[in-house]
Structures are given as structure tokens and as C-alpha cells.
C-alpha positions in Angstrom: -0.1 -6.2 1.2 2.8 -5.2 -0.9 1.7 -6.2 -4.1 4.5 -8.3 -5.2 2.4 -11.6 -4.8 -0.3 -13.0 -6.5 -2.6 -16.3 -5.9 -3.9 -17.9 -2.5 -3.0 -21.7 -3.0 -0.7 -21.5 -5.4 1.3 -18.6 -4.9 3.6 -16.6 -6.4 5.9 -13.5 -5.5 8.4 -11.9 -7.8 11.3 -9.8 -6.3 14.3 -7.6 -8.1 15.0 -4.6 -10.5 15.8 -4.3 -14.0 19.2 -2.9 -13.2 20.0 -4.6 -10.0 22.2 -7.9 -9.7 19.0 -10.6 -10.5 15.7 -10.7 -10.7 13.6 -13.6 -9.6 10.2 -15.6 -8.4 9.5 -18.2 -5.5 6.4 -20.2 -6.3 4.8 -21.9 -3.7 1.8 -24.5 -3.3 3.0 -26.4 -6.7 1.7 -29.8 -6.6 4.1 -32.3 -5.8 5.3 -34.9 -8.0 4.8 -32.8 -11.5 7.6 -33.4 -14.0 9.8 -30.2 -14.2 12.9 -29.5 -15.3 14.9 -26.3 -15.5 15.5 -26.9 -19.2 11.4 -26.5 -19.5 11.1 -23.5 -17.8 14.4 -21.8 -19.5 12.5 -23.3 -22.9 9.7 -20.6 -21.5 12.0 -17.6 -20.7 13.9 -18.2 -24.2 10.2 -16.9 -25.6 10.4 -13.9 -24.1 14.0 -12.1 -23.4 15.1 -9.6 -25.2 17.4 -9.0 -28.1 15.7 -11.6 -30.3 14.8 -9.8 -33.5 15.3 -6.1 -35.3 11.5 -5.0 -33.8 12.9 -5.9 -30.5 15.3 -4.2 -27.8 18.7 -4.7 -28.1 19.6 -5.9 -24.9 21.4 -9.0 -24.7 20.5 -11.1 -21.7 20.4 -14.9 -21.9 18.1 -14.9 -19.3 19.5 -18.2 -17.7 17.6 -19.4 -15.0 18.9 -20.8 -11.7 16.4 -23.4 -9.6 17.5 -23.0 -6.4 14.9 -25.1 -4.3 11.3 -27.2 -4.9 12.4 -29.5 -7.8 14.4 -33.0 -6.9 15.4 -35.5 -9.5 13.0 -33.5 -12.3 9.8 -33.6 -10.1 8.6 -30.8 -8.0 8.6 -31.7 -4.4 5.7 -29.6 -2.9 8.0 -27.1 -1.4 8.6 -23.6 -2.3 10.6 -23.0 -5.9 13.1 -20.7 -6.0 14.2 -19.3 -9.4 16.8 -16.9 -9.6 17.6 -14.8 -13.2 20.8 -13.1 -13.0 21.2 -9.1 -14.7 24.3 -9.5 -17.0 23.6 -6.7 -19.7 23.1 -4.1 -18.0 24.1 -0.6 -18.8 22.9 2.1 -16.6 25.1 5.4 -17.8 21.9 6.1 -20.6 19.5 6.9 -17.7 22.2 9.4 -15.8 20.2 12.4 -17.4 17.1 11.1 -16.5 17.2 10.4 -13.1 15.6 13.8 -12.0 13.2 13.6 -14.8 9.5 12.2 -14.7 9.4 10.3 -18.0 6.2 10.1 -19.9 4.1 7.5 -19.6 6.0 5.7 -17.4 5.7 4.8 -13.4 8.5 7.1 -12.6 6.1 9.4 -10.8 3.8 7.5 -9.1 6.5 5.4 -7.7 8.1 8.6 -6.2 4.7 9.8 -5.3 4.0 6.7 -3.4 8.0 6.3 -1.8 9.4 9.5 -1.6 12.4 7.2 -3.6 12.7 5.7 -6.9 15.3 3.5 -8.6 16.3 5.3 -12.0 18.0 2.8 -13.2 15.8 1.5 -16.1 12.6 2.0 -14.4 13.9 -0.6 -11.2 10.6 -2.6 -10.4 8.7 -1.0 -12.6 10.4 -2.7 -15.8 9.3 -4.7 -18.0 12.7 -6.5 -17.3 10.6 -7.9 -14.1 8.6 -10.3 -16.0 10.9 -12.7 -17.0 10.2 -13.5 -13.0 6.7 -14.3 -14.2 7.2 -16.0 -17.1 9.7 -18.6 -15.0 6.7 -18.7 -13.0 4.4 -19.4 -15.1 5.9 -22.2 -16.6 5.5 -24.1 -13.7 1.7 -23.0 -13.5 1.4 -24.5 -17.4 3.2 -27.6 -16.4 0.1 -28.4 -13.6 -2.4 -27.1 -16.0 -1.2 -29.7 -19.3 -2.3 -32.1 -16.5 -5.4 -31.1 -16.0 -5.8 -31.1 -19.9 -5.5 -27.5 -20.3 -3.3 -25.4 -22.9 -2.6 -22.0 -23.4 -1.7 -19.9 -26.1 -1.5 -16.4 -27.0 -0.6 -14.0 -30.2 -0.2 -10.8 -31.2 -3.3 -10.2 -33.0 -3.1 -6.4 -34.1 -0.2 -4.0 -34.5 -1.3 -0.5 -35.1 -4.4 -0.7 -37.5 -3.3 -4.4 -39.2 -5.0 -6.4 -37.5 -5.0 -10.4 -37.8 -7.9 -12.6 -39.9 -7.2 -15.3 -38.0 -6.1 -17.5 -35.3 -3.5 -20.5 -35.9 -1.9 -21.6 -32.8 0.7 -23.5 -34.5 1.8 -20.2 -36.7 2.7 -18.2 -33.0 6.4 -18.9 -33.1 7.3 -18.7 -36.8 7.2 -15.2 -37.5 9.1 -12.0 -35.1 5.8 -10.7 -33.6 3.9 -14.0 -32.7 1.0 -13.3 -34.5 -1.5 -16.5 -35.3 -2.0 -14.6 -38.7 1.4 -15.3 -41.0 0.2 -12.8 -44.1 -0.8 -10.1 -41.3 2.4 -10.5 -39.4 4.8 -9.5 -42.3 2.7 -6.2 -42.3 3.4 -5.7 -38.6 6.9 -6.0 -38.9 7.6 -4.0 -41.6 5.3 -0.9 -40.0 7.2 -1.6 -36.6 10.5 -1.5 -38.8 9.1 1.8 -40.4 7.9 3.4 -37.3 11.3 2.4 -35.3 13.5 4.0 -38.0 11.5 6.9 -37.1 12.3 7.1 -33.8 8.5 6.2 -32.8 7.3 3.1 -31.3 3.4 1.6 -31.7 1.1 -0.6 -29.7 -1.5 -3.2 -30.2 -3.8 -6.1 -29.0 -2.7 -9.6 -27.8 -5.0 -12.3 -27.7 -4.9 -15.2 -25.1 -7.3 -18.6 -25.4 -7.1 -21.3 -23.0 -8.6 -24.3 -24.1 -9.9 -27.4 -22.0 -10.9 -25.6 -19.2 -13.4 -27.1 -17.6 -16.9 -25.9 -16.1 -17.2 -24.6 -12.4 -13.8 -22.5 -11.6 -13.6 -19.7 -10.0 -15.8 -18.5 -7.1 -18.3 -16.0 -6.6 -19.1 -12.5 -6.0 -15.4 -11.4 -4.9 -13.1 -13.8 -6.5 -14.7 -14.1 -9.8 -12.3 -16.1 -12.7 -12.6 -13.2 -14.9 -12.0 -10.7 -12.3 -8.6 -12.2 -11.2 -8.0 -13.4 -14.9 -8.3 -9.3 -15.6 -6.3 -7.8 -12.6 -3.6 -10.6 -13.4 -3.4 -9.2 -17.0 -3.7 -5.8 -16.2 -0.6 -6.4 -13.4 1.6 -6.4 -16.8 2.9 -3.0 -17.3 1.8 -2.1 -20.5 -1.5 -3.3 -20.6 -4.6 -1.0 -20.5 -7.1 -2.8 -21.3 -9.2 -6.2 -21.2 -11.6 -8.0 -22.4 -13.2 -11.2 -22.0 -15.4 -13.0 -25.4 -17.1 -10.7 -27.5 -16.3 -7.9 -24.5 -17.0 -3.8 -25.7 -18.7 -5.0 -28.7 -21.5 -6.2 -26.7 -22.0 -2.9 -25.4 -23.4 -1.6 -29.2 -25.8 -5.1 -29.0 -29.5 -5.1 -28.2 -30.2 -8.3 -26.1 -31.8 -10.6 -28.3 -28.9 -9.9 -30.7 -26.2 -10.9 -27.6 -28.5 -13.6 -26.6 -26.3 -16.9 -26.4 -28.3 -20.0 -25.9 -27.2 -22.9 -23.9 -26.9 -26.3 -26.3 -25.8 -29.8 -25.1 -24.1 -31.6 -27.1 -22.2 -34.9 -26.6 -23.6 -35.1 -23.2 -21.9 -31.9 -22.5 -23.9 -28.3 -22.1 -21.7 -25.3 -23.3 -23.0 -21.9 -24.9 -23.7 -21.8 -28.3 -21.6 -18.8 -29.7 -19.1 -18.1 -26.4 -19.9 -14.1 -26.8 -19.0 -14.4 -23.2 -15.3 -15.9 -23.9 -16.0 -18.8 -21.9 -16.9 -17.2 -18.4 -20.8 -16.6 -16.7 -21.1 -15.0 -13.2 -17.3 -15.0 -12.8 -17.4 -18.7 -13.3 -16.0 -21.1 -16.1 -18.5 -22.9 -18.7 -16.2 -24.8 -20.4 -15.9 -23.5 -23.6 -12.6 -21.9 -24.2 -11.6 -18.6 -22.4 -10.8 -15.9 -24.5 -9.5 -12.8 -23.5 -7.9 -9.8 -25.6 -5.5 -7.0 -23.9 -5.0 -3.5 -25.0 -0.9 -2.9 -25.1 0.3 0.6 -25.2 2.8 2.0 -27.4 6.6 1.6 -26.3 6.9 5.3 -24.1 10.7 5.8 -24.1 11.0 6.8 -28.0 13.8 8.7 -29.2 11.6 11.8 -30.4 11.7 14.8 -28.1 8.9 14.7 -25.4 7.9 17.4 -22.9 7.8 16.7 -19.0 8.7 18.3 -15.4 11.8 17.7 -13.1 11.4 16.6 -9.6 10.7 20.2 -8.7 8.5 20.6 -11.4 10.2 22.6 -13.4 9.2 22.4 -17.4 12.2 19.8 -18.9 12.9 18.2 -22.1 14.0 14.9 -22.5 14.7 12.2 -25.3 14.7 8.8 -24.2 18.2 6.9 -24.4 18.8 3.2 -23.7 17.6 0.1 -25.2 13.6 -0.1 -25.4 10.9 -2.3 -27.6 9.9 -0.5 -31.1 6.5 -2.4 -29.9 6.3 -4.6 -27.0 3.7 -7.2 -28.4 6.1 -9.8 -29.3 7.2 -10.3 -25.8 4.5 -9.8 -24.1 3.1 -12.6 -25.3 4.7 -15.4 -23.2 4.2 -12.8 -20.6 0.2 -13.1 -20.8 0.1 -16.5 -21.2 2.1 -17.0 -18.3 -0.4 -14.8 -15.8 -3.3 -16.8 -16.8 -1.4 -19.8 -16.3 -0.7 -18.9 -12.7 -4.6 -17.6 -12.3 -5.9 -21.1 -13.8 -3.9 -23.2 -11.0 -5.0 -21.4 -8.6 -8.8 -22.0 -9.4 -8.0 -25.4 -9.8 -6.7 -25.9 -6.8 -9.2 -23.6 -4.8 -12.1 -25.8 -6.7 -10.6 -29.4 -5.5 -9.8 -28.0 -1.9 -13.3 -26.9 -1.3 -15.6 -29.7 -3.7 -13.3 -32.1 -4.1 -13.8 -32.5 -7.9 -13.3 -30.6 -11.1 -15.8 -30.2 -14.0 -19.3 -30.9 -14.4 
């Protein structure tokens, strides 16, 4: 295994570096017959390249995506989809210095632990610049799911120590770091503002939900929903940490005080208070799936950091090029994208082996 694919009936593999000529994803095991267009899944990438606003990077690619197979007269065709993103603003002479250098917090030396060779050039596969691959992906993946009935949005629902008092979907896209909060997210901006002038970056917590999911995805003991839903998430660079419902809180909870009655309602069971995000024994329950992730700081800042050469020789370094104050903002069509993909996948893996979907 190589690690560059994920799903097992609907499939995806990305490919390209951050400074080479493209980058891009083939998806295959897409339904045929859904209504896609490359204007829908450019609509997606649009969300998430880079030079958008002042707490972004300044990098200036478009982003345009190419459809190069799988998608005839706006409908998918059940064959493989190619989609191909071309590199145009790139500008490798800031990483020159750097190319012997392990920088911190970044893959730099694990890759050249694992290879014996690493591409310099902006990090190569390791870059964030790789998920625009993902998000093209997972814009076909959101396309299946709205007709199964299910949507999928996420926000930026902390920055630092602001964090957001609550969640509007429909207040995502109006404000620079997609938070569901608008009187929280004008106090992100200006501390990413604040911390960027200083040369520093800062990290914080995205939130994903995923609402009309229905009960009985996911499998058990090895493929559990949450447990692909966390290894997807955690594929994003940045990200170090997940959780699912009411997640590490539960872990300061007696058990009557976590306990989380069934209740039917409608016709329909569901849990009463979700604690669990909408996932029991790996498996969906039909409430809506929450899930929060842990994003790092930004860890090329332009403050002076300590590290080794290749020969492990004591260095300084101070990070040049174009990077993200805070990353949040972007990675936000980037999370929604991976659960996208893992969703579909369940989907199809429940309908292949029972034949229906839901309770």
C-alpha cells in the first residue's frame, strides 16, 4: 500500500507535488448517471485555494480544474474521473536555503527518513497544496451524498482561545475564516491579523456535521464509520486531533451523567442528547455526525526557529515563501470534503452487502 488512496468502492487516489507541473485525483466507483459538471466541482476548489484574503497565503493559483475522463454530457458515466489542477504560481527560489534543513514541524524528516530523498520544493507531497486534489474529489463524493439526502458543512469554530457560541451553517461563507459564529469571527481575524504582523501564526478547531445520515453505515469491528471518518480527517496535514459528539469531555463524566437514552419519536428511534456525535459501535444512528479536529499552528513562521541539517549539525533557519497566518479557513472545504468521500463509501458498502439504506 502506498498510501495515496483511500475508500474500497468508491475510491479515490491523489497524485502530484506542490511545486511540480499539476496536481490531481482519479475517482473511481462514482455512481453513474449523477449530474456533474466541472463548473460544480471548480465552485468547490474556489472554497479553498489560496490567496483569498489578508489571513491567508499569498499565492495566487486559480486552481482551474481540468476533467479529463468519467463525466459525458454533465452526468458521470461510472468510469474512472480524472481531474487534473495545473501549478501556475509557483516560486521555488525561497526554499533554496532550506533544502538541507529539517524544518520544524513539518514532514521534511520523516519523509527523508522513510525515502532516503525528499522534494524541497515547498514540502512536494507533503503540502498542503495536495489537497485541492481532495477537495475536487470530494465534490464528486457530495454530489452522490445530496442524493442520498445528505449535506455537509463545516466551520472554523475556534481560533486561538475565541472560540465560537454557535453554529449557523448559512453564516460559513460570509466572513474570511468560515466560522458559523459572525461576532466570533471578526475576533479571529483581527488576532490572526495581529499575530501575522508579528511574524507568528496560530491554530484552532474546525467543526464538521453531516446531517441526514441515516442509521446502519459503517461496518463492524475493523471498518468502524468513526474509525475511517477519523483516519480520513487525520490524513489532512495539519490535523492532530479528533473527536467525535461530546468526545474528551466524556472522559471527566461519571456514567449516569454521559448516559444517553434512546427516544422514538416520529416513528423514528435516535439518542436523546447525541453525546456520541451520531455514531454507536462504529456504526451510524442517524442523528447528525459531528466531529471536531484539532489544527495546528501554521509551522513555517517568519520568527527564527532552531533545527539540524541533514548531517545533523545545529542550524538556524527562518521560514521564507508564502504560508497561511492560520490554516483554518481553508481547511475547511478540505474536511468537509474527506468525510464526503468516507460517507459514499459506506453508502455504497451498505447497499452492496443489504441491499437497503436506513432503518
Amino acid at each position: 500500500m502506498s498510501g495515496n488512496s483511500i475508500g474500497e468502492i468508491f475510491r479515490v487516489t491523489t497524485f502530484g507535488e506542490s511545486h511540480g507541473p499539476a496536481i490531481g485525483a482519479v475517482v473511481d466507483g462514482c455512481p453513474p448517471g449523477i449530474e456533474l459538471t466541472r463548473e460544480y466541482i471548480q465552485k468547490e476548489l474556489d472554497r479553498r485555494r489560496p490567496g483569498q484574503s489578508e489571513v491567508t497565503t499569498s499565492r495566487s493559483e486559480q486552481d482551474y480544474v481540468e476533467v479529463l475522463s468519467g463525466i459525458f454530457e454533465g452526468k458521470s458515466t461510472g468510469t474512472p474521473i480524472g481531474l487534473l489542477i495545473r501549478n501556475q504560481d509557483v516560486d521555488s527560489s525561497s526554499y533554496k536555503d532550506l533544502k538541507d534543513l529539517f524544518r520544524p514541524g513539518h514532514a521534511d524528516f520523516g519523509y527523508w527518513a522513510k525515502y532516503g530523498i525528499r522534494d524541497w520544493k515547498g514540502g512536494g507531497r507533503s503540502s498542503g497544496r495536495e489537497t485541492a486534489a481532495r477537495v475536487a474529489a470530494g465534490a464528486i463524493a457530495k454530489k452522490v451524498l445530496e442524493s442520498f439526502g445528505v449535506w455537509i458543512y463545516a466551520g472554523t469554530i475556534s481560533i486561538g482561545s475565541i472560540r465560537a457560541d454557535k453554529f449557523l451553517p448559512e453564516e460559513i461563507e460570509k466572513n474570511a475564516v468560515r466560522c458559523p459564529d459572525p461576532d466570533r469571527a471578526k475576533e479571529m481575524v483581527e488576532l490572526i491579523k495581529k499575530l501575522k504582523g508579528e511574524g507568528d501564526s496560530v491554530g484552532g478547531i474546525i467543526e464538521v456535521r453531516a446531517f441526514g445520515v441515516p442509521a446502519g453505515l459503517g461496518e463492524p469491528v475493523f471498518s468502524k464509520l468513526d474509525a475511517e471518518l477519523a483516519s480520513a480527517l487525520m490524513g489532512i496535514g495539519a490535523v492532530k486531533g479528533v473527536e467525535f459528539g461530546d468526545g474528551f469531555e466524556m472522559a471527566r463524566r461519571r456514567g449516569s451523567e454521559n448516559s444517553d437514552p434512546f427516544v422514538s419519536e416520529g416513528g423514528k428511534i435516535h439518542t436523546k442528547y447525541n453525546r456520541a456525535g451520531g455514531i454507536l459501535g462504529g456504526i451510524s444512528t442517524g442523528d447528525t455526525i459531528i466531529i471536531r479536529v484539532a489544527v495546528k499552528p501554521t509551522s513555517s513562521i517568519a520568527l527564527e526557529q532552531d533545527t539540524v541539517d541533514v548531517q545533523g549539525n545545529p542550524r538556524k533557519l527562518r521560514a521564507k515563501g508564502r504560508h497561511d497566518p492560520c490554516i483554518c479557513p481553508r481547511i475547511v472545504p478540505v474536511a468537509e470534503a474527506m468525510v464526503a468521500i468516507v460517507l459514499v463509501d459506506h453508502f455504497l458498502r451498505q447497499r452492496a452487502q443489504c441491499g437497503k439504506i436506513g432503518q
